[in-house]
C-alpha positions in Angstrom: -3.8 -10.1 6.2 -3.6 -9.1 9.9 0.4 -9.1 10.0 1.8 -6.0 9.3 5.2 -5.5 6.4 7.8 -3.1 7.0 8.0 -1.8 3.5 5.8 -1.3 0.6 7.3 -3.0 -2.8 6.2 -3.7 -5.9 6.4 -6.9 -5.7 4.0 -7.1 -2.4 1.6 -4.5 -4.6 1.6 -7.0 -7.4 0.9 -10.3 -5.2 -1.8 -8.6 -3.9 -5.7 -10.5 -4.6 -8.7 -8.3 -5.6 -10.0 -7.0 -2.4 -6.9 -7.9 -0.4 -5.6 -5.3 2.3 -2.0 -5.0 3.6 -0.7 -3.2 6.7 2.4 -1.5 6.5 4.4 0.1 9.7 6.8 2.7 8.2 9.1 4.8 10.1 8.4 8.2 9.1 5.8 10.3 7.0 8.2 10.6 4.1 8.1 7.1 3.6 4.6 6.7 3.9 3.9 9.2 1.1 6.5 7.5 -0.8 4.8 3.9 -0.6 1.7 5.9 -1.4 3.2 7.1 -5.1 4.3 3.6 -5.3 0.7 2.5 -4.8 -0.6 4.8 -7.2 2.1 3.9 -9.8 1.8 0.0 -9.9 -2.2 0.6 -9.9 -2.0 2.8 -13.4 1.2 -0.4 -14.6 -1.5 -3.1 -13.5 -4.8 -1.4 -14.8 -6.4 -1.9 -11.7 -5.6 0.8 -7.8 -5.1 0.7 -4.7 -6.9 2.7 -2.2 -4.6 3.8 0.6 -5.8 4.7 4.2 -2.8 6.6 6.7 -2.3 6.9 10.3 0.5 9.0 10.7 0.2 9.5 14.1 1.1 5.4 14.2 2.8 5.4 11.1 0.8 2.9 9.1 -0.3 2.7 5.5 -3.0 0.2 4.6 -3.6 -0.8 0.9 -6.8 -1.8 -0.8 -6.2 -3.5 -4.5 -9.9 -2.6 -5.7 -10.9 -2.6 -9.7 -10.3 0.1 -11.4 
């Protein structure tokens, strides 16, 4: 997915395929620790996680749904 979302959900977590990687451009470092707890906590509801790569100098968070 080369677009990039504005905020990290659940429900985008959920949608996401095996393999599949979303881009996310946050506003601030809070909130990109934030979707990274978020991450973490829908990987241990959905038995599977999500590998999270930052860029706080750009503000982005990219997620990785990978088995668990």
């Amino acid at each position: 997915m080369s677009e990039k979302e504005e905020r990290v959900t659940r429900k985008a977590l959920s949608e996401m395929g095996m393999g599949e990687t979303r881009r996310f451009s946050l506003p601030n470092a809070r909130v990109i620790d934030s979707g990274r707890v978020t991450a973490y906590q829908m990987g241990n509801y959905m038995g599977c996680k999500f590998k999270t790569e930052v860029d706080y100098a750009n503000n982005m968070l990219s997620i990785t749904r990978v088995p668990k």
